[in-house]
C-alpha positions as CSV (number, residue, x, y, z in Angstrom):
1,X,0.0,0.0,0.0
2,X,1.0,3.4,-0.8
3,X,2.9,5.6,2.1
4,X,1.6,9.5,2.2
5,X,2.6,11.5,4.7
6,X,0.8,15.3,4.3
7,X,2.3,18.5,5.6
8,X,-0.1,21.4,6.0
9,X,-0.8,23.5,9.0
10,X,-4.3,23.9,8.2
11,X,-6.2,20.6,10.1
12,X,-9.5,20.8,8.0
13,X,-7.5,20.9,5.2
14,X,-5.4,18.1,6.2
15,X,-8.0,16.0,7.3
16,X,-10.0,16.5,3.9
17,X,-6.7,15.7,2.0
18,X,-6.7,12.6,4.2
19,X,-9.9,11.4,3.6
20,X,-9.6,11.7,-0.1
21,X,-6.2,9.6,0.1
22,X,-7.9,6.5,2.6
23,X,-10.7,6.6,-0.1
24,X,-8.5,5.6,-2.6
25,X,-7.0,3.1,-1.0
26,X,-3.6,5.4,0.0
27,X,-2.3,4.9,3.7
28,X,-1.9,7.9,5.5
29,X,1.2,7.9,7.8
30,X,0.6,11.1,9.1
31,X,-0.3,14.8,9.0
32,X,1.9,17.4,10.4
33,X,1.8,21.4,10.3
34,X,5.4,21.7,10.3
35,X,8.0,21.6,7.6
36,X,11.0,20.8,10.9
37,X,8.4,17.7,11.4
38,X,7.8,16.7,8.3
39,X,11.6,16.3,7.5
40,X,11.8,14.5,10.6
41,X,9.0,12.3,9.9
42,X,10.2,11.7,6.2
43,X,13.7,10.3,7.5
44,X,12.0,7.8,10.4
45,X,9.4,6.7,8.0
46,X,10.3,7.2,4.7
47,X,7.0,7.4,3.2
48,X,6.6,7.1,-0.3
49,X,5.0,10.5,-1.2
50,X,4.9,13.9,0.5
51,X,2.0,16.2,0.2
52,X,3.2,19.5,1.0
53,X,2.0,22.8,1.5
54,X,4.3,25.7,0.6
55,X,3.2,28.1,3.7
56,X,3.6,26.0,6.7
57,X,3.6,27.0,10.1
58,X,7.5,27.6,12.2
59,X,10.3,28.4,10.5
60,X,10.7,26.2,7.6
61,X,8.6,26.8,4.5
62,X,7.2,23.9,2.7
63,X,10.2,24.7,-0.1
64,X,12.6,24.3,2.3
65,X,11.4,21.5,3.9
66,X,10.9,19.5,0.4
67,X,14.6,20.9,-0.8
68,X,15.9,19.0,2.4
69,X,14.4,16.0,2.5
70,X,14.7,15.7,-1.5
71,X,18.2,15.9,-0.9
72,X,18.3,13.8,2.2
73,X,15.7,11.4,1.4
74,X,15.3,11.6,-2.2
75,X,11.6,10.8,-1.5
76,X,9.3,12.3,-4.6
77,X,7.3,15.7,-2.8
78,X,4.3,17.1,-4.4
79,X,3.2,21.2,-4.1
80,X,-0.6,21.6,-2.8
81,X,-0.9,24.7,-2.4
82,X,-3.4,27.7,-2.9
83,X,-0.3,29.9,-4.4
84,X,0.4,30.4,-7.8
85,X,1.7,33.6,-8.7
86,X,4.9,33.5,-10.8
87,X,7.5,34.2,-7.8
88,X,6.5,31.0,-6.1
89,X,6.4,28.9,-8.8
90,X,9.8,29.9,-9.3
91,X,10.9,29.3,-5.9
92,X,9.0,26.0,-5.9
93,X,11.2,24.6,-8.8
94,X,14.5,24.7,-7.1
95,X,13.3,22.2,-4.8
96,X,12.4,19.8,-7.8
97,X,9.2,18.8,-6.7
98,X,7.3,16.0,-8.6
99,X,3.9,17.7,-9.0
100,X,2.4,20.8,-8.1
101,X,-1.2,21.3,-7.5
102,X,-3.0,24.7,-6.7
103,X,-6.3,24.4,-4.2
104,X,-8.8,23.7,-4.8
105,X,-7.7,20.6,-7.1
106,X,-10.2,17.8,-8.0
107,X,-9.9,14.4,-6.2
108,X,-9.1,12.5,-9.4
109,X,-6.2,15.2,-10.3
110,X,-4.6,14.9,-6.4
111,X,-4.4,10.5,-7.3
112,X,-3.1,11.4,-11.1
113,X,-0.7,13.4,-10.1
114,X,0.1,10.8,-7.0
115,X,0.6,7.9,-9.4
116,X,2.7,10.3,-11.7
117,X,5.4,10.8,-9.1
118,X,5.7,7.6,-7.9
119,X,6.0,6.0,-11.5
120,X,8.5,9.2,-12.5
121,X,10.3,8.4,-8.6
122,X,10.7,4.5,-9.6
123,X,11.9,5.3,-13.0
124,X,14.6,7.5,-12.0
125,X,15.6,4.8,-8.8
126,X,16.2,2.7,-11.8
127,X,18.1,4.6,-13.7
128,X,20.2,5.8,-11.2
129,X,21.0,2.1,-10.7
130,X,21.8,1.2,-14.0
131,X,24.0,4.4,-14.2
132,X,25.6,3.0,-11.1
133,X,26.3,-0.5,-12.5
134,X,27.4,1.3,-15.9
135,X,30.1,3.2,-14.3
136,X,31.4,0.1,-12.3
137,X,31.4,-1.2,-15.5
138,X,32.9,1.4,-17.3
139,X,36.0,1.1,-14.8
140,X,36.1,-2.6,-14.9
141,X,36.4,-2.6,-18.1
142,X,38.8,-0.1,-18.7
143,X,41.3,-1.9,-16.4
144,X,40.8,-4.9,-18.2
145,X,41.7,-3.7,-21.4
146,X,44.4,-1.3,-20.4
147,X,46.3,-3.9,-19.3
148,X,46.4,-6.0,-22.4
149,X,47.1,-2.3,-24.8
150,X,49.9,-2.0,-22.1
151,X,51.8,-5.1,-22.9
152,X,50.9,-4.9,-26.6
153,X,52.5,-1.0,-26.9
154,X,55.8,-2.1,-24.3
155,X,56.8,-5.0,-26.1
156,X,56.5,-3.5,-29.7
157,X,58.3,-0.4,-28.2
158,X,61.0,-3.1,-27.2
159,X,61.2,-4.7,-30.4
160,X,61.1,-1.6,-32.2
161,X,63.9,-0.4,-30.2
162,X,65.9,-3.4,-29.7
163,X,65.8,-5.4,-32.8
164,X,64.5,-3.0,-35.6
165,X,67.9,-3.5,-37.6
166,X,67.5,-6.9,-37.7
167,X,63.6,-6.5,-39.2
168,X,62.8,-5.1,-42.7
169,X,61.5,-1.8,-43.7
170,X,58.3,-2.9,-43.8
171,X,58.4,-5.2,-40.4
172,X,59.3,-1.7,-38.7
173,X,56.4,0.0,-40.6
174,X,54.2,-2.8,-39.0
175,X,55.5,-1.9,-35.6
176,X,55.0,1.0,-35.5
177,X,50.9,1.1,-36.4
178,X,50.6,-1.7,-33.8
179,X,51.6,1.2,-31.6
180,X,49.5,4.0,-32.9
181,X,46.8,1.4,-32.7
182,X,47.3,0.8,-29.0
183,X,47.6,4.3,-28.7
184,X,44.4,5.4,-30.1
185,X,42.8,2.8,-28.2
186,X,43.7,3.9,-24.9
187,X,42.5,7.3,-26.0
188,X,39.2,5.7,-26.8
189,X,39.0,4.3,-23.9
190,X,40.2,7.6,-21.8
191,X,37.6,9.6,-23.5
192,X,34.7,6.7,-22.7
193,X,35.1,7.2,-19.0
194,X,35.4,11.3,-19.2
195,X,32.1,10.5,-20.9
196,X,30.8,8.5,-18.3
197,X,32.0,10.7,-15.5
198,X,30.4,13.8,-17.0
199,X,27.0,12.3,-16.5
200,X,27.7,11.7,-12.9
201,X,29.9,14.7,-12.1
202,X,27.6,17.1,-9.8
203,X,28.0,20.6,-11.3
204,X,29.1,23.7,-9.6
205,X,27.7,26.4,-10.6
206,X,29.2,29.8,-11.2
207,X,29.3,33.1,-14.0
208,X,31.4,31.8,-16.5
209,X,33.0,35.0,-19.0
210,X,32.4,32.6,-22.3
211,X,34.1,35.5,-24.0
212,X,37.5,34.7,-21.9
213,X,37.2,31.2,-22.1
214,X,36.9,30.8,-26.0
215,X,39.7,33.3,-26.4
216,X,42.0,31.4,-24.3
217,X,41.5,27.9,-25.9
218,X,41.8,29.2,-29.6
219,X,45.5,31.1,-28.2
220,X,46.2,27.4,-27.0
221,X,46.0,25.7,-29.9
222,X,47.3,28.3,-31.9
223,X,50.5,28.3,-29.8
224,X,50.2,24.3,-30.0
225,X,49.9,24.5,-34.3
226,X,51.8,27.6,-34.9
227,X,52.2,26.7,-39.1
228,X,48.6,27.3,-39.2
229,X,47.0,30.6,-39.9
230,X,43.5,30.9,-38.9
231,X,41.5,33.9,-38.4
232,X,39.4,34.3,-35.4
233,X,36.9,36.4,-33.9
234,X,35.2,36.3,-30.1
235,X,32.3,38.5,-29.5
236,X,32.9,40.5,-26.0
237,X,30.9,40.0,-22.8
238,X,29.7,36.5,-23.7
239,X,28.6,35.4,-20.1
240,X,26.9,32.0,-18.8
241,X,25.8,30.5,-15.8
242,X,27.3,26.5,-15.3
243,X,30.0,24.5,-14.0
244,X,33.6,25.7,-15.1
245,X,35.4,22.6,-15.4
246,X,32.9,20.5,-17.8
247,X,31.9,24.1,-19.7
248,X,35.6,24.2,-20.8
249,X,35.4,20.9,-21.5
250,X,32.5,21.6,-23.7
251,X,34.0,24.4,-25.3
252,X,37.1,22.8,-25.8
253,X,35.6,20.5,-28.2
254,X,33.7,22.6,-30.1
255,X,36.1,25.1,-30.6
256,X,38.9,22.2,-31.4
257,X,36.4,20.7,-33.8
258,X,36.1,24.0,-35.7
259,X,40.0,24.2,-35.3
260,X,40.4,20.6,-36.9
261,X,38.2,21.1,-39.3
262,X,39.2,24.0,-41.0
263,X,42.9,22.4,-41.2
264,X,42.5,22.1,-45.5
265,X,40.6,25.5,-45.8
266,X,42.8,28.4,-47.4
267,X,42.2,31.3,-45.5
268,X,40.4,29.4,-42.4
269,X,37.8,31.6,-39.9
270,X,36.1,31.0,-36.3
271,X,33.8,33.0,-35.1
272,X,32.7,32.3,-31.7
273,X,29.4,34.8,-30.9
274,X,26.0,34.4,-29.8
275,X,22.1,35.7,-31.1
276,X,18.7,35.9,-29.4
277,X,16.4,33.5,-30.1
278,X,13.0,35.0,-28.7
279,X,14.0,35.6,-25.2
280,X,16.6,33.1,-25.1
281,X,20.8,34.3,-25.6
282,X,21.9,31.2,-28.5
283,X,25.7,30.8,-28.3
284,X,27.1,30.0,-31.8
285,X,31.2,28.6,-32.9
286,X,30.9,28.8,-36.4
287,X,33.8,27.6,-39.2
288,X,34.3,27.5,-42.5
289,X,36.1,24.4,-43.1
290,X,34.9,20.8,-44.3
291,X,31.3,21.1,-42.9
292,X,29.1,17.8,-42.8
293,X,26.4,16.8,-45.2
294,X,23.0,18.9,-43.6
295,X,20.4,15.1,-43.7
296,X,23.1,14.1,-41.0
297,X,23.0,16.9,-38.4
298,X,21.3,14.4,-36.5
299,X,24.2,11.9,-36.1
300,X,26.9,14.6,-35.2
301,X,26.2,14.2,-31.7
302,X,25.8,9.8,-31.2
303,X,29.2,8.2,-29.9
304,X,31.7,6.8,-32.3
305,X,29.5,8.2,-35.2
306,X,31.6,10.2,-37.5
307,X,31.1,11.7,-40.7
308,X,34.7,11.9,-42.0
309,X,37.0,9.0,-42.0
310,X,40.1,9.3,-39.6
311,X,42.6,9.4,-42.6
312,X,41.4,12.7,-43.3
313,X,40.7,14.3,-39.5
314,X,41.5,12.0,-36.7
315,X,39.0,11.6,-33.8
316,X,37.0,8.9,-32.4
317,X,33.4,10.3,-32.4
318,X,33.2,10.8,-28.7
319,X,33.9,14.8,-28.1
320,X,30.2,16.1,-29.6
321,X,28.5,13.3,-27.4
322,X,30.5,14.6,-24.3
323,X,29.5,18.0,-25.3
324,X,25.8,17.0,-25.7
325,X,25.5,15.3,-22.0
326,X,26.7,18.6,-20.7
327,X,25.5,20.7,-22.1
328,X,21.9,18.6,-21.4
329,X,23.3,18.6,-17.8
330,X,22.7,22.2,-17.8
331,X,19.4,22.4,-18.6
332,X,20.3,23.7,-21.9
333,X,20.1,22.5,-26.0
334,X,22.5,22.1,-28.9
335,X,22.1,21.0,-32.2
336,X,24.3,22.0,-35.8
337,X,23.9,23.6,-39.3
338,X,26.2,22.4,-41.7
339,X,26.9,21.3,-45.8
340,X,29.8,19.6,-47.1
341,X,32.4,22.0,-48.3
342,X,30.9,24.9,-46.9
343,X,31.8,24.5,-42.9
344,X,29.4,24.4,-39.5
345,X,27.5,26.3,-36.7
346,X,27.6,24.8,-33.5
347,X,24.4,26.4,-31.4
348,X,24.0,26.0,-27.8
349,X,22.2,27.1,-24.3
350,X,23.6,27.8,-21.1
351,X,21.4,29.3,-18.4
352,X,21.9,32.7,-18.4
353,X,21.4,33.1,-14.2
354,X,22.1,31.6,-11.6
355,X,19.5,28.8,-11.1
């Protein structure tokens, strides 16, 4: 049977919230005016849904009471309240509640929006297990095979070194890709786990000067590639809200990406600016180098699917993916504009405040 515990200081209320719950068939563990009770209660209990009223009586709001016990608890909490002015609702979000329902709400509405959270609640228990299981896997794994690449690139670095005289040109040749192989296999392998630990990674959030960021990353690789000659422009006071580590990770492979592409264009350009899409700021890296065919935009950002073959850019498919999950971490979007020949616009969205 289904565990409810209701928080509202109101005891009519309460008790009519009750009575609709017993009726369909919901067990009621208890009802409590208090959001300091109700986190109590939620940790000795651990009911399986919180009703909660925003404006509760002593000292902790219903928002602060569900922000602490879905944090402590991760039990799903659901908004009944008779407040729904924009200001609230705002407030109301940063706790992540799993419904919110204004009074007076019908009966059938209160056990929709009951069944919802639990189903959404066990769905993400799930996944968090299998995300759990995928990163144990994910290490596993990579010590398993890093151990075999290991042997595989010492001993050809050992026969390389030791008896290349005694092995023909072409037994050398053969050496030497078993090592690039090896090589490019650990790196496969490296970039799988960042991509695995930037879906778990919890984010810190801070103003990010995108503007700064971009600038230094394309004055890295131009000191790392200094026989190129690329032209490159950054629009000033480019600012984001998000984490700065996996936002430079994100940026990094954009802007590389446009940096590699662009590698067989005479008289090569990057742009990194932004635009306003309704109310929303778009952030744009745009290039004008080899550019992808436009019917498969929607492959760009799938792991290991590439569009050019690694003779003619190296790469493993893996950077736009990475990008993706953060970028999706942030709440925001991303997707490309592209034709073959005629470069690509990367477009993404960061929040623009601190959320």
């Amino acid at each position: 049977m289904t565990q409810v515990l209701i928080v509202e200081d109101e005891a009519i209320v309460a008790e009519s919230i009750a009575s609709k719950l017993r009726r369909y068939g919901y067990e009621v563990v208890d009802t409590l005016p208090t959001g300091e009770e109700a986190v109590d209660k939620a940790g000795k209990t651990r009911p399986d849904v919180i009703l909660m009223d925003i404006h509760l009586a002593g000292k902790m709001d219903g928002i602060q009471a569900a922000d602490r016990i879905s944090s402590q608890y991760h039990i799903p909490v659901i908004f009944l309240t008779a407040y729904a002015d924009e200001q609230t609702i705002a407030r109301a979000k940063e706790a992540g509640p799993f419904g919110y329902l204004v009074k007076p709400f019908r009966e059938r509405d209160l056990y929709v929006t009951i069944e919802m959270a639990r189903e959404r609640s066990r769905l993400e228990a799930e996944l968090e297990a299998a995300n759990r299981e995928l990163d144990s896997f994910s290490y596993s794994v990579s010590h398993d095979l890093r151990a075999p690449l290991i042997a595989i690139d010492g001993f050809s670095r050992i026969l390389e070194e030791t008896y290349a005289g005694y092995l023909p040109p072409d037994g050398v040749e053969c050496l030497s890709r078993i090592r690039q192989a090896a090589n490019q296999m650990d790196q496969l392998i490296e970039d799988f786990l960042r991509l695995s630990r930037v879906t778990r990674a919890p984010l810190q959030m801070e103003k990010l000067d995108i503007s700064r960021i971009a600038r230094d990353i394309l004055g890295q690789l131009a000191t790392h590639d200094p026989d190129r000659r690329v032209h490159w422009r950054v629009e000033e006071g480019l600012a984001a809200y998000g984490d700065p580590g996996l936002c430079e990770i994100a940026l990094k492979n954009l802007i590389g990406n446009a940096w590699k592409y662009t590698m067989h264009t005479n008289n090569a350009q990057i742009q990194v600016g932004s635009l306003m899409q309704g109310q929303t700021r778009v952030f744009f890296i745009k290039d004008n180098g080899a550019g992808f065919p436009s019917e498969k935009a929607n492959l760009l950002f799938i792991p290991l699917q590439r569009l050019h073959s690694h003779q003619e850019f190296p790469g493993n498919g893996i950077g736009l993916a990475t990008v993706q999950r953060i970028v999706h971490r942030h709440g925001g979007r991303i997707w490309a504009e592209g034709a073959t020949g005629e470069g690509a616009t990367f477009f993404f969205t960061l929040p623009e405040e601190a959320g």
